[in-house]
C-alpha positions as a Markdown table, in Angstrom:
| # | Residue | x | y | z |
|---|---|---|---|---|
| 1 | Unk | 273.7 | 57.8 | 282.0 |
| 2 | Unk | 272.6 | 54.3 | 281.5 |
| 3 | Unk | 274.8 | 53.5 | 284.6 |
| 4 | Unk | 272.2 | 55.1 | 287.1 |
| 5 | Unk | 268.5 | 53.9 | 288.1 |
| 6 | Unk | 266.4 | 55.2 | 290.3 |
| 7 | Unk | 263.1 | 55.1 | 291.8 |
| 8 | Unk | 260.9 | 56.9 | 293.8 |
| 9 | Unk | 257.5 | 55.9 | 295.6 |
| 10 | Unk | 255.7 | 57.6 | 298.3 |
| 11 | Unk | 252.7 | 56.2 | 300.1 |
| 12 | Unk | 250.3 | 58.0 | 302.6 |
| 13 | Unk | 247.1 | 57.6 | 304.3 |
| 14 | Unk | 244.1 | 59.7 | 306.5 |
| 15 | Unk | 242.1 | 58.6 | 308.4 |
| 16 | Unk | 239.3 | 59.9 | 310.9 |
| 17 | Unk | 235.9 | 58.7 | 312.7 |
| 18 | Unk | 233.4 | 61.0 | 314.3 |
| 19 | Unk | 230.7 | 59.8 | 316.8 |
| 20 | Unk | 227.4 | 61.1 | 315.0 |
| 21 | Unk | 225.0 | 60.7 | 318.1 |
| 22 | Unk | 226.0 | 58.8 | 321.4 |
| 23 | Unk | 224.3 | 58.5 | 325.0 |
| 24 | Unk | 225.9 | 61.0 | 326.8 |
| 25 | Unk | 226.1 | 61.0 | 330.7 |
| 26 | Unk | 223.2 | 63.2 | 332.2 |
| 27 | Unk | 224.3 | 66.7 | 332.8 |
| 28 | Unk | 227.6 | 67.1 | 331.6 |
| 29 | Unk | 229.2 | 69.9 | 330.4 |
| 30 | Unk | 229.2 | 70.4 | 326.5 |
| 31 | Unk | 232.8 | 70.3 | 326.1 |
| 32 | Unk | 232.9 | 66.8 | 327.7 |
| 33 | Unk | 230.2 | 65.2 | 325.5 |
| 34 | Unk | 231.8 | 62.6 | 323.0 |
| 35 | Unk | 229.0 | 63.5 | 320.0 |
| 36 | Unk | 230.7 | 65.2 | 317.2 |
| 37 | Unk | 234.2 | 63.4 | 318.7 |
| 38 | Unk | 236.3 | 60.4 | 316.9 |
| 39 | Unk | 235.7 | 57.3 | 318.8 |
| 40 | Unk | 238.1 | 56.5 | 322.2 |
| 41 | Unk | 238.7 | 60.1 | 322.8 |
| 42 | Unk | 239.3 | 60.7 | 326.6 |
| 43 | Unk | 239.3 | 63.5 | 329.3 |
| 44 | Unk | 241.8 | 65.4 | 330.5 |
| 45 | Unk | 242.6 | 68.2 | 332.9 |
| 46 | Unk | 245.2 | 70.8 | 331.1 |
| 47 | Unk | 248.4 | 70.8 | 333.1 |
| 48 | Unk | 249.2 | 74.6 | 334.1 |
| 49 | Unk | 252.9 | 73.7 | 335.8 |
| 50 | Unk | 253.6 | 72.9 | 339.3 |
| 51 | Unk | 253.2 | 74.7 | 343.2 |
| 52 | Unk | 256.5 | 75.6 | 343.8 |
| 53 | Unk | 256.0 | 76.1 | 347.6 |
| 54 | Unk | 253.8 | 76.8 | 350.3 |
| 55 | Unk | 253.5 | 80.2 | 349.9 |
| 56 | Unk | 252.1 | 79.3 | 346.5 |
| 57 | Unk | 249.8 | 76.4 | 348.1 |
| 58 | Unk | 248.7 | 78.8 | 351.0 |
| 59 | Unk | 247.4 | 81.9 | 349.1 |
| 60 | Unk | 244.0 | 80.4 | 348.3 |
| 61 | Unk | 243.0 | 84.2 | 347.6 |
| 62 | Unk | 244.6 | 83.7 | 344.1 |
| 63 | Unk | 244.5 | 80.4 | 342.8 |
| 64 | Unk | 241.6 | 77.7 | 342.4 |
| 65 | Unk | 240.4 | 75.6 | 345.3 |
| 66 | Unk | 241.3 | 71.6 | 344.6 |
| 67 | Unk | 239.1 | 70.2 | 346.9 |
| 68 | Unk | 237.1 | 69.1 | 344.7 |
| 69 | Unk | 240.1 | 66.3 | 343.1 |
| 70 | Unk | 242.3 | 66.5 | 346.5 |
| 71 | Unk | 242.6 | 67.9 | 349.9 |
| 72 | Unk | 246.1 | 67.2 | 350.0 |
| 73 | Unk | 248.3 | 69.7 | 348.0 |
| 74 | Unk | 252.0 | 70.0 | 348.5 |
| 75 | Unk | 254.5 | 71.7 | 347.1 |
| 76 | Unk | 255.7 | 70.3 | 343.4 |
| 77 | Unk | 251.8 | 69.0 | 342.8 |
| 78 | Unk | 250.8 | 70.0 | 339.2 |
| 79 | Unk | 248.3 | 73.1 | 338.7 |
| 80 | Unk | 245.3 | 72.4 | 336.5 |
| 81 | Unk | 243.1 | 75.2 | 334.4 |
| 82 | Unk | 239.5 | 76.0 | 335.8 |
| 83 | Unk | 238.2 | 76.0 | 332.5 |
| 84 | Unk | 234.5 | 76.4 | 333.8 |
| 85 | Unk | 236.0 | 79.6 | 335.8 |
| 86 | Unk | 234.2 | 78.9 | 338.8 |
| 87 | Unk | 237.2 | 79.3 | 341.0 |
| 88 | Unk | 237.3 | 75.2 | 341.9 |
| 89 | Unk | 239.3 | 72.3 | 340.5 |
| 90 | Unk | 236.8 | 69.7 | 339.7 |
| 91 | Unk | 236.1 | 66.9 | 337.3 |
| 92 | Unk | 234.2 | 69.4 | 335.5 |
| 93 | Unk | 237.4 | 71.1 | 334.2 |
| 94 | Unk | 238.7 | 68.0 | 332.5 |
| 95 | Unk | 238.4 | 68.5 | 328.2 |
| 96 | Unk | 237.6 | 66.0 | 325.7 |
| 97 | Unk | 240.5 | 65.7 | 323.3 |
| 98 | Unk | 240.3 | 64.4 | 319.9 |
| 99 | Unk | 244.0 | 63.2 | 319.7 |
| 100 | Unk | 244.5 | 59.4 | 320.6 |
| 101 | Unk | 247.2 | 56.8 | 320.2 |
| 102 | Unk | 245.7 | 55.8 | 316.9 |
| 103 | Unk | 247.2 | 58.7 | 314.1 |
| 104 | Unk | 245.5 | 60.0 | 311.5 |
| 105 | Unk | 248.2 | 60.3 | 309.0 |
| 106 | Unk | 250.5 | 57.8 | 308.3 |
| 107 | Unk | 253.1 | 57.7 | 305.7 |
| 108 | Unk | 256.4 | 55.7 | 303.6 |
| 109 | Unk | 258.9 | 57.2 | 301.2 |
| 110 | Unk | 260.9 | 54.4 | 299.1 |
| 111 | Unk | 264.0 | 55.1 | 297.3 |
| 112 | Unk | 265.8 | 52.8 | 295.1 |
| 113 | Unk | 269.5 | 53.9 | 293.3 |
| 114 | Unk | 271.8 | 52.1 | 291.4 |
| 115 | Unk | 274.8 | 52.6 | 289.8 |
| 116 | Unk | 276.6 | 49.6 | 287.9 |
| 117 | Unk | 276.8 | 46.9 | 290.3 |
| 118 | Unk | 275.9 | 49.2 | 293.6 |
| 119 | Unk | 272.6 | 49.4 | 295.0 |
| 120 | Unk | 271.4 | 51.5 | 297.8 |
| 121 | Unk | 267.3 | 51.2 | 299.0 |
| 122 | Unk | 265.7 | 53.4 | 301.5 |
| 123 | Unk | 262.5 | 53.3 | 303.8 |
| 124 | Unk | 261.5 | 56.5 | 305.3 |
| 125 | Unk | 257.6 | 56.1 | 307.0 |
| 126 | Unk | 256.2 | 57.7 | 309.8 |
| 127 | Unk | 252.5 | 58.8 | 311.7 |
| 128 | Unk | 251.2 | 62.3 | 313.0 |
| 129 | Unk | 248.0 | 63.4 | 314.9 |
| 130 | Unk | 248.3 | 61.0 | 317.7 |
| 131 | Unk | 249.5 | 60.7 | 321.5 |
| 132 | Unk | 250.1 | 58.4 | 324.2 |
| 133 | Unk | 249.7 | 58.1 | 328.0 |
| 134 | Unk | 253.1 | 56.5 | 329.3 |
| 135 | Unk | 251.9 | 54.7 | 332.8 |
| 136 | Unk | 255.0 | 55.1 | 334.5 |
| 137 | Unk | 256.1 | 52.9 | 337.4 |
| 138 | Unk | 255.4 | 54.1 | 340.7 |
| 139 | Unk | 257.9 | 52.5 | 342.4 |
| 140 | Unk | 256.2 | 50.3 | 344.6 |
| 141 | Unk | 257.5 | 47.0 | 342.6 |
| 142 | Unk | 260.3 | 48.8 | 340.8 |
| 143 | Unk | 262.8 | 51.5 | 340.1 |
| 144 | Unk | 260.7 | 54.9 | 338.3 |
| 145 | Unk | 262.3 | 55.5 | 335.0 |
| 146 | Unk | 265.0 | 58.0 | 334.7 |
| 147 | Unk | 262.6 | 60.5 | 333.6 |
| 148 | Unk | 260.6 | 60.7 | 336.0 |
| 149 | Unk | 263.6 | 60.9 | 338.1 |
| 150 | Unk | 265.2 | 63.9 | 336.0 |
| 151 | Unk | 261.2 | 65.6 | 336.3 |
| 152 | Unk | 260.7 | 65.0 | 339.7 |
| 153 | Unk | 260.0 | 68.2 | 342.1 |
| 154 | Unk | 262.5 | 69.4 | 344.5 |
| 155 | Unk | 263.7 | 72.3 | 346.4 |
| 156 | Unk | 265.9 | 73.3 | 343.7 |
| 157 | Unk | 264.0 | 71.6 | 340.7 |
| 158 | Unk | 261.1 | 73.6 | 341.5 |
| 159 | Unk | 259.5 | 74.0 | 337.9 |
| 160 | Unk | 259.5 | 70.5 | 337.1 |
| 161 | Unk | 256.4 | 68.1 | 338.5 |
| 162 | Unk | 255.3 | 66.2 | 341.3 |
| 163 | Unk | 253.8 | 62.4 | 340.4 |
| 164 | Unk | 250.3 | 62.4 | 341.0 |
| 165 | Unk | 250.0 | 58.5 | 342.5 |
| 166 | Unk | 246.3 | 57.5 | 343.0 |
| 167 | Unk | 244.4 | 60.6 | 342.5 |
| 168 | Unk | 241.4 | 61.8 | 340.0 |
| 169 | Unk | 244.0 | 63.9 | 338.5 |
| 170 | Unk | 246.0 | 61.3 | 336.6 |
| 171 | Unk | 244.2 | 61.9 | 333.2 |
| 172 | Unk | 246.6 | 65.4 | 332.3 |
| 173 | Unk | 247.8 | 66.4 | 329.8 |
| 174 | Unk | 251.4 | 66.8 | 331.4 |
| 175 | Unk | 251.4 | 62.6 | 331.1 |
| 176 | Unk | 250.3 | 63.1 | 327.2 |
| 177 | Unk | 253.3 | 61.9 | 325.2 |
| 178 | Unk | 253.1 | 62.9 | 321.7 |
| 179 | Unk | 254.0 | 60.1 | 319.3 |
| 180 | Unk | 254.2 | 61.8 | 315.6 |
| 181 | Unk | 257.6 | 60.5 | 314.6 |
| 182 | Unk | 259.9 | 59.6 | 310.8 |
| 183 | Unk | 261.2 | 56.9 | 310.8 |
| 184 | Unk | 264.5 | 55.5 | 309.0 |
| 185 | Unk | 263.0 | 52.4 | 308.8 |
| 186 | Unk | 265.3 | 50.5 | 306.5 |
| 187 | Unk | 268.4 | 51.3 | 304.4 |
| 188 | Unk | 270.5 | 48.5 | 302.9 |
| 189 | Unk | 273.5 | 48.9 | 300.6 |
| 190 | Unk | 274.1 | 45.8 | 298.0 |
| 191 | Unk | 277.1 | 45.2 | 295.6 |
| 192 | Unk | 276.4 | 42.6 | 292.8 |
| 193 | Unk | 279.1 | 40.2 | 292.0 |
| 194 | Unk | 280.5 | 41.0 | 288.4 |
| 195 | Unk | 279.2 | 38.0 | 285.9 |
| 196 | Unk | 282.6 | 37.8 | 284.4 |
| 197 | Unk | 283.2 | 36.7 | 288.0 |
| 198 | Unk | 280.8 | 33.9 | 288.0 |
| 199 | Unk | 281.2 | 32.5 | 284.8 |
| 200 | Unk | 284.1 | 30.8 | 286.0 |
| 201 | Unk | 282.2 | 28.8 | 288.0 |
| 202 | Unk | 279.2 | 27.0 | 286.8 |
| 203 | Unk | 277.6 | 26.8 | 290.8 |
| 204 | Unk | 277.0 | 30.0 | 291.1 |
| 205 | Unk | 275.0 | 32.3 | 288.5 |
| 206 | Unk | 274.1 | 35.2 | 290.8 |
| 207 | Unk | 275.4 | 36.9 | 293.7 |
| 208 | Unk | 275.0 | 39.6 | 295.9 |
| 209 | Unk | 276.9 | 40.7 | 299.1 |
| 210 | Unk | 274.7 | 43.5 | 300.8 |
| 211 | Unk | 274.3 | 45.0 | 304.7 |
| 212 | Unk | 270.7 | 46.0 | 306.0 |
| 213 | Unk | 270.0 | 47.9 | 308.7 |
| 214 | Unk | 266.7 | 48.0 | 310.6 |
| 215 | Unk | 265.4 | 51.5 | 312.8 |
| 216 | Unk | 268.4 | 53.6 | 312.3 |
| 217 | Unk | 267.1 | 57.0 | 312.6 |
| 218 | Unk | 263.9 | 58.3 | 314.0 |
| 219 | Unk | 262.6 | 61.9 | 314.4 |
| 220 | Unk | 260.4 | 62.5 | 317.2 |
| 221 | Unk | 259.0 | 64.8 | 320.2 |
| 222 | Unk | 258.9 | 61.5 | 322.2 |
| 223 | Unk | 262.2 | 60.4 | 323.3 |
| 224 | Unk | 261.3 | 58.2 | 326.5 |
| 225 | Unk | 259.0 | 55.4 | 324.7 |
| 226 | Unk | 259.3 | 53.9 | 321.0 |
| 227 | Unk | 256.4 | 56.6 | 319.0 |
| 228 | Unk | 255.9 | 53.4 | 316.7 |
C-alpha cells in the first residue's frame, strides 16, 4: 500500500594479485616459491596437534625428527607435517599460503523500510578469503589472554597446545586466525513527528526522534580479535 517503502541495495567487490615472475631464493623448494602467488603471502608449517607425553616425544621410530627447528621437545609442543616426507621437521616443510589479512571478497547489503511515519535502515557488510596472525602476549610484560590460557597444554588438557615462545616454528598455521566475518554494521529505527504536530509551531518544520546502533551483530570463526 502506499503506506510501505522499501529499498534494497547490495554492493560487493573481488579482488586478487598474482606475482608473474619474482627472484626467488636459490634452491627452494617449488611449493615455497612466491611466483604464480598474490603479493605478501607467507610460510607456514601445517599444525598436526600436540605431543601429549613422553612416550609420544620418545618413540622417534614413528614420528619425524625436529631437530632441524628444535632440540627441545616437551610434552604439549605442537606436531608439524613433513610435507617433503623425508622423516625430518625442517624449514623445508613450511607451505606458501595464498590467504592473507587482506580479503578478497568484501561485501554490504542496505535495507531501507518505511511505513507512515516509521522508518527502520539496515547495514549488513562483511569480508571472506582472508586470515590473521594474532601475536599473543607472552607473558613476560603481561597477563596471556584467556585463550591462550583456556588452550594451554596440561596433564589433563592434553589435546590442546603448547606456546611455541622464540622458536622457527612460530609461522603455523595453528596461530592462523580466520577473519571472514558479517557484520550488523548499523540498524537505526526513526519515527517522524506528525506535521499536524508541527504546524502548531512555526520553530519547528521537521522532526525526527530515531536510536542508532553501531556493531550489533557479527558472524564470524574468529571470536578472540575484532575480524574487521
Amino acid at each position: 500500500g502506499k503506506d510501505w517503502h522499501y529499498s534494497i541495495s547490495a554492493t560487493g567487490g573481488y579482488a586478487k594479485n598474482t606475482i608473474k615472475f619474482w627472484d626467488e631464493a636459490p634452491g627452494a623448494p617449488e611449493w615455497q616459491k612466491s611466483t604464480g602467488h598474490p603479493m605478501n603471502t607467507s610460510l607456514y608449517y601445517e599444525y598436526d596437534g600436540v605431543f601429549k607425553d613422553w612416550d609420544e616425544i620418545n618413540d622417534i621410530a614413528n614420528r619425524p625428527n625436529y631437530d632441524g627447528i628444535t632440540k627441545d621437545l616437551r610434552p604439549g609442543d605442537m606436531k608439524f607435517k613433513d610435507l617433503d616426507g623425508d622423516g625430518k621437521i625442517t624449514p623445508d616443510d613450511r607451505y606458501r599460503s595464498d590467504r592473507t589479512n587482506e580479503p578478497k571478497w568484501t561485501y554490504g547489503i542496505t535495507g531501507n523500510l518505511q511505513w507512515k511515519n516509521f522508518d527502520l535502515s539496515v547495514l549488513f557488510q562483511g569480508a571472506a578469503d582472508s586470515w590473521t596472525k594474532v601475536y599473543w602476549e607472552a607473558g613476560d610484560i603481561g597477563n596471556y589472554p584467556k585463550y591462550v590460557y583456556d588452550k594451554h597444554w596440561s596433564i589433563v588438557n592434553e589435546r590442546s597446545a603448547y606456546y611455541w615462545d622464540g622458536t622457527a616454528a612460530g609461522s603455523n598455521t595453528y596461530w592462523m586466525v580466520n577473519t571472514n566475518y558479517i557484520r550488523l554494521k548499523n540498524l537505526e529505527i526513526g519515527w517522524t513527528l506528525p506535521k499536524a504536530w508541527l504546524s502548531q509551531t512555526k520553530l519547528i518544520s521537521y522532526a525526527r526522534i530515531y536510536v542508532n546502533g553501531v556493531n550489533l551483530l557479527t558472524f564470524s570463526p574468529c571470536k578472540d580479535i575484532d575480524p574487521e
